[in-house]
MIGUKOL-247904 format. One record per residue (C-alpha): chain; y, z, x. Coordinates in nm, 3 decimals, decimal comma. Each point is the difference from the previous one (the first is absolute). Example, Ala and Ser with C-alpha at 12.3 -4.5 7.8 and 13.67 -1.06 7.14 Angstrom:
BEGIN
R|c|py|pz|px
R|A|-0,450|0,780|1,230;
R|A|0,344|-0,066|0,137;
END
This chain:
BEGIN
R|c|py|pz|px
R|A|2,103|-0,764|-1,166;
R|A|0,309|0,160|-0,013;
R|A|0,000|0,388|0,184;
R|A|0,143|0,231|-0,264;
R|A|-0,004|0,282|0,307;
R|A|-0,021|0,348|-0,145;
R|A|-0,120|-0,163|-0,361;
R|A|-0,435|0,042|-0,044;
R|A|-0,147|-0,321|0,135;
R|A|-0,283|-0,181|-0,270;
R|A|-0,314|-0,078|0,272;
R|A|-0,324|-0,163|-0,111;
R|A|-0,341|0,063|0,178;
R|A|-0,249|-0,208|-0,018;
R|A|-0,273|-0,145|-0,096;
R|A|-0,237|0,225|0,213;
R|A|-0,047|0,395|0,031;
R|A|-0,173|-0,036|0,394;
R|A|-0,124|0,352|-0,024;
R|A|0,289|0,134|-0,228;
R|A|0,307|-0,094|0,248;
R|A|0,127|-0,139|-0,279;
R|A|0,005|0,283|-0,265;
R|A|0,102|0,213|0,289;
R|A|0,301|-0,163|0,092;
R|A|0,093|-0,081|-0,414;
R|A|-0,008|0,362|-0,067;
R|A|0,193|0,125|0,326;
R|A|0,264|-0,267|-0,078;
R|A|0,057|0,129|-0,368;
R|A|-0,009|0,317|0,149;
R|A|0,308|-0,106|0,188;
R|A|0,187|-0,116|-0,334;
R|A|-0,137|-0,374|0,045;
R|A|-0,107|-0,182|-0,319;
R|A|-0,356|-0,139|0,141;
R|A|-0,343|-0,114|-0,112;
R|A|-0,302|-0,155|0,119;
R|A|-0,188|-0,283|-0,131;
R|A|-0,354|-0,099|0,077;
R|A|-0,214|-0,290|-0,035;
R|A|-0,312|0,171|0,103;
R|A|-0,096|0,319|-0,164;
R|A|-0,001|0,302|0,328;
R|A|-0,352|0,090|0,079;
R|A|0,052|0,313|0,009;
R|A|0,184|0,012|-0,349;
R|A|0,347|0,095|0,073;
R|A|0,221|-0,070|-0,283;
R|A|0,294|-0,346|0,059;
R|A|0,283|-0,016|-0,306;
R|A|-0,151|-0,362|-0,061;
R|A|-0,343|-0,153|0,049;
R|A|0,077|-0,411|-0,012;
R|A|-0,204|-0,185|-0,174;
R|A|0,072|-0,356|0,241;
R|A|-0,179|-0,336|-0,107;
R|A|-0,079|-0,225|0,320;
R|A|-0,051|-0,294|-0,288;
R|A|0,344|0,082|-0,209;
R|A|0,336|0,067|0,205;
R|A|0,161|0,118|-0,282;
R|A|-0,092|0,390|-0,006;
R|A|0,077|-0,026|0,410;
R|A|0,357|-0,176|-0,080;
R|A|0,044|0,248|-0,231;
R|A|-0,035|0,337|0,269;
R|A|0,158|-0,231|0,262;
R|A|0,317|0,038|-0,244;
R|A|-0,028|0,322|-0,117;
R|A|-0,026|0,108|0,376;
R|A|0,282|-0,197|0,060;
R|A|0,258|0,100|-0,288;
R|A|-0,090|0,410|0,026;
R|A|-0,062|0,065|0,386;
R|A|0,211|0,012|0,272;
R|A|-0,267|-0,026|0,233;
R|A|-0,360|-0,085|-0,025;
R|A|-0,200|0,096|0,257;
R|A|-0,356|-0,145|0,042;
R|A|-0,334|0,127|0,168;
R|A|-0,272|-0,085|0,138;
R|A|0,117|-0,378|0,072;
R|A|0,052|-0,127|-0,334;
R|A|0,201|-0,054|-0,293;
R|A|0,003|-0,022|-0,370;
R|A|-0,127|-0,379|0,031;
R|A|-0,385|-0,006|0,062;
R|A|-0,122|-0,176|0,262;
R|A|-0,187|-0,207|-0,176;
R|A|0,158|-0,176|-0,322;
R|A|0,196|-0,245|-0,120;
R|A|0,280|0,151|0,201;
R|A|0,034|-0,044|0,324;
R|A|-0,052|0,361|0,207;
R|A|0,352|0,126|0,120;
R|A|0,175|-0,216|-0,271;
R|A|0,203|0,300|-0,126;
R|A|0,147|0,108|0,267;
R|A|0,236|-0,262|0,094;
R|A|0,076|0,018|-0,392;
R|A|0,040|0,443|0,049;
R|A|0,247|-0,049|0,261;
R|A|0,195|-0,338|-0,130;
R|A|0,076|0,256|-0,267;
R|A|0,136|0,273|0,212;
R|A|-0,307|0,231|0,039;
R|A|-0,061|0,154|0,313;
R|A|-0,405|-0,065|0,105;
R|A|-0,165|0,242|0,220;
R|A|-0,402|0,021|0,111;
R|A|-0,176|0,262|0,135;
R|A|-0,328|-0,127|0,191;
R|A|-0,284|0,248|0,013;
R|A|-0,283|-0,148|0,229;
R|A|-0,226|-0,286|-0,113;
R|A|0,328|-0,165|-0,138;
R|A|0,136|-0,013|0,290;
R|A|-0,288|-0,023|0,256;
R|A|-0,045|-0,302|0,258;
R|A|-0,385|0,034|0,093;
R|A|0,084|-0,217|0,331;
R|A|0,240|0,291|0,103;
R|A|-0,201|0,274|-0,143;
R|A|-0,238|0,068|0,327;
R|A|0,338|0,021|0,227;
R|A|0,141|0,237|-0,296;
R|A|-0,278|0,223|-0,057;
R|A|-0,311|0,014|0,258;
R|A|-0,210|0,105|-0,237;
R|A|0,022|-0,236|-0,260;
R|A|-0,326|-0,128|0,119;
R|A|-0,179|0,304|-0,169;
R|A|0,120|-0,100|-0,301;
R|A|-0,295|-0,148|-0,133;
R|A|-0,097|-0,338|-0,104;
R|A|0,346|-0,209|0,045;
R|A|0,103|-0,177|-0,265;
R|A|0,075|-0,333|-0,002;
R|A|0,379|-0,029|0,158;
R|A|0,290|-0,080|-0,187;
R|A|0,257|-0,031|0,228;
R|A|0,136|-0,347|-0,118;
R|A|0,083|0,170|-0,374;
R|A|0,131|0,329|0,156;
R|A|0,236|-0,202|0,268;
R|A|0,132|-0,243|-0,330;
R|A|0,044|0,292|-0,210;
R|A|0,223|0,187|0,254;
R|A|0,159|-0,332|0,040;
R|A|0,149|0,014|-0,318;
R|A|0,023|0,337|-0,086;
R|A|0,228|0,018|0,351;
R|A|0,224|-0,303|-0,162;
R|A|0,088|0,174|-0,303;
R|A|-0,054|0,431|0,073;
R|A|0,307|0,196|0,023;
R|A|-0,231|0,276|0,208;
R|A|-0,347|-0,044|0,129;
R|A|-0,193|0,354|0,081;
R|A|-0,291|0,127|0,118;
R|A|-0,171|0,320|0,005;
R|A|-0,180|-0,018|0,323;
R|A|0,135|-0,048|0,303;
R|A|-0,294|-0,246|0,104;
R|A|0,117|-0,236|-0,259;
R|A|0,314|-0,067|0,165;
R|A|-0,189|-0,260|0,211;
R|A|-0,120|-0,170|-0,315;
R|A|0,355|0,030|-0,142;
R|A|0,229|0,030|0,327;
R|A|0,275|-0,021|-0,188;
R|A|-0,080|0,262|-0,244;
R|A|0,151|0,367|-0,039;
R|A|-0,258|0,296|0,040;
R|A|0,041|0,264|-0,295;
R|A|-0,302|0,217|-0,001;
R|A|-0,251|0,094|-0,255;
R|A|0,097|0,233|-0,286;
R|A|-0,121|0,252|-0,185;
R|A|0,157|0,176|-0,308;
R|A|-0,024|0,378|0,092;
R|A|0,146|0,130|-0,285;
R|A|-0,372|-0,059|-0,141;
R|A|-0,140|0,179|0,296;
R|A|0,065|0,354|0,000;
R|A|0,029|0,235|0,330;
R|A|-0,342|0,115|0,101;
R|A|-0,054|0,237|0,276;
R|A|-0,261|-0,131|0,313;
R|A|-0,375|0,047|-0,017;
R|A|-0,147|0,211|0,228;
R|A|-0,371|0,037|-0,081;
R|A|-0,302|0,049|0,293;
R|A|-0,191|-0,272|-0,252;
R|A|0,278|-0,282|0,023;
R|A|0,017|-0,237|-0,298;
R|A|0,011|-0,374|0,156;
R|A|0,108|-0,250|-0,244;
R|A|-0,067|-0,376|0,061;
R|A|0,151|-0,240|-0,289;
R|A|-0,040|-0,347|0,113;
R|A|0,101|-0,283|-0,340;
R|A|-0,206|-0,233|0,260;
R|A|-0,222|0,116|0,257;
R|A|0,034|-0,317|0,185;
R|A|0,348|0,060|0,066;
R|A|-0,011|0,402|0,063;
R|A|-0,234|-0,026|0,231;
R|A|-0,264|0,251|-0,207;
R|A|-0,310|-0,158|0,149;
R|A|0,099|0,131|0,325;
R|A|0,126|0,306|-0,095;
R|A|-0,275|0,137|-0,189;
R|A|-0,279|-0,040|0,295;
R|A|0,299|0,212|0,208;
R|A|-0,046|0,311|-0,232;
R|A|-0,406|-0,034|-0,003;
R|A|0,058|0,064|0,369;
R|A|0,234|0,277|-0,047;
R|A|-0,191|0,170|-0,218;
R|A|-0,336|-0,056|0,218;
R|A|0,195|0,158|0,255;
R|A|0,026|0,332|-0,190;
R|A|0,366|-0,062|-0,172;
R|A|0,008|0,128|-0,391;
R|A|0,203|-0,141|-0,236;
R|A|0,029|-0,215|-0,300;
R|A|0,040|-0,366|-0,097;
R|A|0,150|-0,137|-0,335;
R|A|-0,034|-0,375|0,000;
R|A|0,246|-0,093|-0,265;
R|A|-0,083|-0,376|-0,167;
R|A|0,084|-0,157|-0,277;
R|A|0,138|0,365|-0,152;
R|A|0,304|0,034|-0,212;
R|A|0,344|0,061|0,226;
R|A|0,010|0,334|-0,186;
R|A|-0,338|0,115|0,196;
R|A|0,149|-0,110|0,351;
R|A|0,319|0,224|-0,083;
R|A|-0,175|0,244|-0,108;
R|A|-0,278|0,015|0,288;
R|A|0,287|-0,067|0,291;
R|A|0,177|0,348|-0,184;
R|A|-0,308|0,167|0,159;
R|A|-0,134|-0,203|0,306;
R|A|0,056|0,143|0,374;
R|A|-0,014|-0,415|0,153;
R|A|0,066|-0,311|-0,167;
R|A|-0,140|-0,296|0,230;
R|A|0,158|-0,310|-0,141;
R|A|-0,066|-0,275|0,243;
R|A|-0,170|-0,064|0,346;
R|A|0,081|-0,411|-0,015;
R|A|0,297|-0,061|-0,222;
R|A|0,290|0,037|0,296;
R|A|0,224|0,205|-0,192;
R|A|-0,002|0,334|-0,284;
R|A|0,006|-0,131|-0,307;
R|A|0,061|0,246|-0,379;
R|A|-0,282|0,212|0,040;
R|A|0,116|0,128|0,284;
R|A|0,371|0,068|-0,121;
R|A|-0,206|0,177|-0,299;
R|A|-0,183|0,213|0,248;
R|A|0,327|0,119|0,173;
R|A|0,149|0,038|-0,301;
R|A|-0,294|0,224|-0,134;
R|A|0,029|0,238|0,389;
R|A|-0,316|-0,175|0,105;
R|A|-0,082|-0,111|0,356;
R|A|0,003|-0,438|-0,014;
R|A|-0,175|-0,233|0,237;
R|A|0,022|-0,363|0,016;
R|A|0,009|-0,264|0,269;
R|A|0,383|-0,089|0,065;
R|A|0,168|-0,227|0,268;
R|A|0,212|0,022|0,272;
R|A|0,259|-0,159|-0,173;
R|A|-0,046|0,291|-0,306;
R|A|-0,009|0,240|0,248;
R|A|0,337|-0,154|0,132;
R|A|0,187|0,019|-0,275;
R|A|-0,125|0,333|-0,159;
R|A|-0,032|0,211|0,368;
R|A|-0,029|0,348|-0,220;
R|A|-0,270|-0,130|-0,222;
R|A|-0,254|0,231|-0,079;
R|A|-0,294|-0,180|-0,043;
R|A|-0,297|0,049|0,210;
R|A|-0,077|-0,340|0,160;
R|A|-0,371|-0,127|0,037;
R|A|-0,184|-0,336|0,026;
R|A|-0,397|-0,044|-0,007;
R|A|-0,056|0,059|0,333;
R|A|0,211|0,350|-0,042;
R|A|-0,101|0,113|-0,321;
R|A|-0,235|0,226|0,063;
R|A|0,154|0,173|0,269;
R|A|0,366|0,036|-0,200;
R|A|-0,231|0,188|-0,281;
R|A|-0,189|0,218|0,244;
R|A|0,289|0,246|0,065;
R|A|0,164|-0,051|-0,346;
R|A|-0,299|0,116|-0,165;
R|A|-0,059|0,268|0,222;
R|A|0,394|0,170|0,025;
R|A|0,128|0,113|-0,334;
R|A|0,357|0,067|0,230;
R|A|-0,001|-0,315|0,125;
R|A|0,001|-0,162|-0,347;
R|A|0,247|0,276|-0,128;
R|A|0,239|-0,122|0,244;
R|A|0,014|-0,371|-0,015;
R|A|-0,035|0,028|-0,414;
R|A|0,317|0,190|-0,028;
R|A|0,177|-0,319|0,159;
R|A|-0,103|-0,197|-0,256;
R|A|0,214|0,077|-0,343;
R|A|0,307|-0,023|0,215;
R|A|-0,065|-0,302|0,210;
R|A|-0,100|-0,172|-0,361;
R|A|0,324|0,159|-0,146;
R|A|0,239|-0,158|0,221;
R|A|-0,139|-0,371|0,041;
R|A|-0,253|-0,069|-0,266;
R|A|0,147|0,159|-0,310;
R|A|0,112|-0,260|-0,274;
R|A|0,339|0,153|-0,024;
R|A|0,077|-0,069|0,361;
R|A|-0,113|-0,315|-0,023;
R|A|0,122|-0,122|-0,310;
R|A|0,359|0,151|0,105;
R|A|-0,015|-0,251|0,322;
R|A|-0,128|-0,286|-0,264;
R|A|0,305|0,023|-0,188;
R|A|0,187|-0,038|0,303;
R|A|-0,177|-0,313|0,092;
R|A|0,067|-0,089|-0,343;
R|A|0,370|0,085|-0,036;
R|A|0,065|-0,197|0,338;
R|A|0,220|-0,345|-0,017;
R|A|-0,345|-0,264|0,019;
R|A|-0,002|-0,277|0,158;
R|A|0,089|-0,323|-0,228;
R|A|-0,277|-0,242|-0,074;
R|A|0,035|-0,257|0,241;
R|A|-0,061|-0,386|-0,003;
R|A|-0,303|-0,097|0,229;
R|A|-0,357|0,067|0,050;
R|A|-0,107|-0,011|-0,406;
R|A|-0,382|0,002|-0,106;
R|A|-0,151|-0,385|-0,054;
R|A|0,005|0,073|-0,378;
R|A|0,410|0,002|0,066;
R|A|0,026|-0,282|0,169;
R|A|0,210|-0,274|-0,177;
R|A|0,044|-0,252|0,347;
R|A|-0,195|-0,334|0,051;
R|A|-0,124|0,077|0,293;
R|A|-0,139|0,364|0,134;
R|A|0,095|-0,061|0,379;
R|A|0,286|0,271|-0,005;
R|A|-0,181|0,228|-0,231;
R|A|-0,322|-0,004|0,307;
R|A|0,309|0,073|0,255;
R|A|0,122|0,282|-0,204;
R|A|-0,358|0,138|-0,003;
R|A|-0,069|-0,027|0,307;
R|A|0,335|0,131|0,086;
R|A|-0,084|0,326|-0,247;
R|A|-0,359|0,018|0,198;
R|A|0,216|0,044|0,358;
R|A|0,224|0,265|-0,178;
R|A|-0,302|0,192|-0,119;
R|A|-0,158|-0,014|0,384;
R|A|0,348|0,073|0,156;
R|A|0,017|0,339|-0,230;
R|A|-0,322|0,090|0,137;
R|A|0,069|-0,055|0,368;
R|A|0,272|0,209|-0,044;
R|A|-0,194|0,232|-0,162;
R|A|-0,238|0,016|0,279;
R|A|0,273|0,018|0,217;
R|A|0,176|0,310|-0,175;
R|A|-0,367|0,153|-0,001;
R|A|-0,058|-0,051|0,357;
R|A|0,361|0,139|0,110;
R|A|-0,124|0,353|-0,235;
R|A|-0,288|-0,005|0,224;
R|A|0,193|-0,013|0,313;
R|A|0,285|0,257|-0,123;
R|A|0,270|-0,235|-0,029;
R|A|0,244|-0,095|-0,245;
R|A|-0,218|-0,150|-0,254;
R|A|0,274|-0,244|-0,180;
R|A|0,283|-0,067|0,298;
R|A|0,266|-0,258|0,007;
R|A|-0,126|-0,405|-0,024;
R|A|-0,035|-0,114|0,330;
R|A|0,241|-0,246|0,135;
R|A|-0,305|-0,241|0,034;
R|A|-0,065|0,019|-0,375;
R|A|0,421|-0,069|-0,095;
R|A|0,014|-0,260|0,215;
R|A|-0,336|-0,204|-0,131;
R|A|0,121|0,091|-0,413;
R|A|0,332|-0,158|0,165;
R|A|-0,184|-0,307|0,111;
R|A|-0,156|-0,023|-0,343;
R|A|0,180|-0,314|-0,193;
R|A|0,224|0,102|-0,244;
R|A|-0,202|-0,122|-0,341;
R|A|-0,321|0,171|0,126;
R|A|0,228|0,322|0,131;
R|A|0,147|0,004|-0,342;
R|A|-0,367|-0,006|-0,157;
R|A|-0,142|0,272|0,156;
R|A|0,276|0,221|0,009;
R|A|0,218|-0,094|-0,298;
R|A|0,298|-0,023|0,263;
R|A|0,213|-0,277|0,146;
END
């Protein structure tokens, strides 16, 4: 891609809307004078509008050639979500296959992970310690995600993610947080009502932890604590907006390990937000003002909510402003298209999916993986490390020890030159 710098950029989302990131980030970047769009492959469930629903044949490559070029001759940058691509996984096309054939032709290839893209179940326990309240487990699918990331990492310009627990699925990842388009959310002021309105709006109780929360409240309100309950399932995302315009609490999550859109909503709308969040969100967002609870704290996080209309007052006015300056898709996108506008890395020679492979033999393709597997566990010690120094107060990213120079000296040249793309 050549930077025109100053000139509009031409980005391409796609082929997913996770919870209308997408349209969010399309309509902040046009806002900023970018020519953008957003493509989908799967209609949003929630019916937000994309500038092109593809129609992609797994039997017949020919409509999926056909947006790979397109993509390729009007964007600048195409930037995928959700862990795949405008090739169907399954098909006569090998999954991936365009984007080795995006960025031969110059276009810069971003991805934005958003959970179960991304997710390792192995690491998940270590990540999140409730994950085990999630419900019946699914069966794992670690080897896909880890081959997936595999090649996306060969050929992506940018990898992000919009957790912070996902950097130790994708260590070598950028966090960008979560948007949300608040030009569609007008200011509201906070509720402050003896009957507090408690709004619960879980896609998938499994993973909000409802089934624990709900028992919580019968409690409560055995103990003498008034208020109401709107259970929000299966209703149109006009009904949540509307009901979070007038609710005192939103409780997102007790098992999820981080806030997810809801909760930006509820700030957005003045109301008071509680989710389950780890240390490592905490950590990065230290004036967050989300209420934090788990199941075994649920109840008693409530208790004095409920019962303090002042109490809510004051942590709900933190939450337009806090949501203004990190979440809002005009921040964001303005920090994409400096991620986008930066000189990227050229598309080097090595590890290459099998489909790619055009040698007799596969030996040096295995050492090449197994080389990218040790890269992928370095990034995370040192992300461990860098999370550990934070802990202790110290400088969480200081100089490379003279231990670690002197063993990437001892390296041999060809495998030095491999990994690091230097001499």
């Amino acid at each position: 891609m050549i930077d025109r710098r100053g000139e509009p950029l031409r980005v391409l989302h796609a082929p997913r809307n996770i919870a209308g990131q997408g349209s969010d980030i399309v309509a902040a970047l046009r806002r900023a004078g970018h020519e953008a769009e957003l493509w989908e492959d799967v209609p949003d469930a929630f019916g937000r509008a994309a500038d092109r629903s593809l129609t992609l044949d797994p039997r017949d490559a020919r409509p999926t050639v056909d947006a790979i070029m397109e993509a390729a001759r009007r964007f600048d940058v195409v930037h995928f979500h959700y862990g795949r691509t405008l090739v169907p996984w399954r098909g006569v096309l090998p999954p991936y296959w365009d984007l080795p054939v995006l960025r031969g032709l110059g276009v810069k290839v971003f991805f934005t992970f958003h959970g179960t893209d991304a997710r390792i179940e192995r690491l998940h326990a270590s990540v999140n310690p409730w994950s085990h309240r999630f419900g019946p487990p699914a069966p794992p699918e670690d080897d896909r995600t880890e081959k997936s990331l595999q090649v996306i990492r060969t050929y992506a310009s940018g990898m992000f993610v919009v957790s912070m627990n996902y950097l130790a699925y994708v260590p070598d990842a950028t966090y960008l947080p979560r948007v949300i388009d608040l030009s569609t959310w007008p200011v509201v002021a906070p509720r402050a009502r003896a009957r507090p309105l408690i709004v619960h709006a879980p896609t998938k109780r499994s993973t909000k932890g409802t089934e624990l929360l709900l028992p919580a409240l019968d409690r409560l309100r055995a103990e003498g604590l008034d208020f109401e309950l709107r259970l929000l399932e299966g209703v149109p995302h006009a009904e949540v907006r509307a009901t979070l315009a007038e609710a005192d609490i939103l409780v997102d999550n007790l098992v999820g390990g981080s806030y997810g859109i809801v909760t930006l909503e509820a700030l957005a709308a003045s109301a008071v937000a509680v989710s389950n969040y780890t240390d490592a969100v905490r950590r990065a967002h230290p004036d967050l003002p989300v209420v934090h609870a788990d199941p075994d704290t649920i109840a008693d996080v409530l208790r004095p909510l409920i019962a303090d209309p002042s109490a809510r007052l004051a942590i709900a006015a933190r939450g337009r402003p806090f949501v203004e300056a990190v979440h809002s898709a005009d921040v964001v996108a303005a920090r994409l298209v400096e991620a986008y506008r930066a000189p990227g890395a050229p598309l080097r020679e090595g590890l290459m999916p099998d489909w790619m492979s055009l040698q007799s033999t596969r030996n040096v393709e295995g050492l090449e993986g197994r080389i990218a597997d040790l890269q992928v566990e370095l990034a995370r010690a040192r992300r461990r490390e860098m999370d550990l120094r934070a802990r202790l107060g110290l400088d969480p990213d200081p100089q490379p020890s003279r231990a670690r120079v002197l063993a990437r000296r001892l390296l041999p040249r060809g495998l030095r030159r491999r990994l690091t793309g230097r001499p």
